[in-house]
N, C-alpha and C positions, 0 to 999 in steps of 0.2 A: 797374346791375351791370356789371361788366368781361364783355369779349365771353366768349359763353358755351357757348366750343366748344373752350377751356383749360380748363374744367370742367364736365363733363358727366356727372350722375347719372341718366343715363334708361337704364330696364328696372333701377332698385334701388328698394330698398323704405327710407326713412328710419323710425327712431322716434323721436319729443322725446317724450322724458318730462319731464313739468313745462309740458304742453305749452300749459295754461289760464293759466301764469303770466306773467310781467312779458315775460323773455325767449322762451318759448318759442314763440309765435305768430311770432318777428323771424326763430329759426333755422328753422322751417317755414316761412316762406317764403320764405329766402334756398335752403333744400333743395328746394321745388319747382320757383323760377328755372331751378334746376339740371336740373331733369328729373326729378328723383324723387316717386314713389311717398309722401306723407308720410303718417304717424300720427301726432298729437297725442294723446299719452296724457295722463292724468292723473286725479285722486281722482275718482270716481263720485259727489262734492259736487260737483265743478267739472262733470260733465258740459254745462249749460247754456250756459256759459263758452265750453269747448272746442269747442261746435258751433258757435257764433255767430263765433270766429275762425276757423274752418275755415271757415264760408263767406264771409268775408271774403276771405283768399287765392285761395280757389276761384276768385273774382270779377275778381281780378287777374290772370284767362286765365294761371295758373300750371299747375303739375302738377296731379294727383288728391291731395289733401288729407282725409283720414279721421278725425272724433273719435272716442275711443276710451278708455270710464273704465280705468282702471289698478287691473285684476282678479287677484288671484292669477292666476289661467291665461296671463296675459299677464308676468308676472313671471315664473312659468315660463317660457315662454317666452324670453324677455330672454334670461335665465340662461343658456339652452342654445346659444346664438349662441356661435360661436370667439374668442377677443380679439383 
């Protein structure tokens, strides 16, 4: 990754939604790189998925990386964030 002090997400919270799928383990950890805070969300099938890439990146002394099924309350959630 290019030096990583022209982009720096530390003390933010990311969310990937999608996060058990193709891409979204790639953009969790190109956002932890960064500094951030990550959540991989996704369906509460995928939960299994989404822990096993979360400790993956964990592993690659990145950010804190968090799986996390994609609950209604977390959809709420989503929702209420500004655009």
């Amino acid at each position: 990754m290019a030096d990583k002090n022209v982009f720096s997400l530390k003390n933010s919270v990311a969310i990937v939604t999608g996060g058990a799928g193709n891409l979204g383990p790639h953009f969790g950890e190109a956002l932890a790189e960064a500094g951030a805070t990550v959540i991989l969300a996704d369906l509460p099938a995928e939960k299994s998925k989404g822990e096993k890439e979360a400790e993956a990146i964990s592993r690659m002394d990145s950010g804190e990386v968090l799986p996390m099924p994609m609950l209604p309350e977390l959809v709420i959630l989503i929702r209420s964030f500004p655009s």
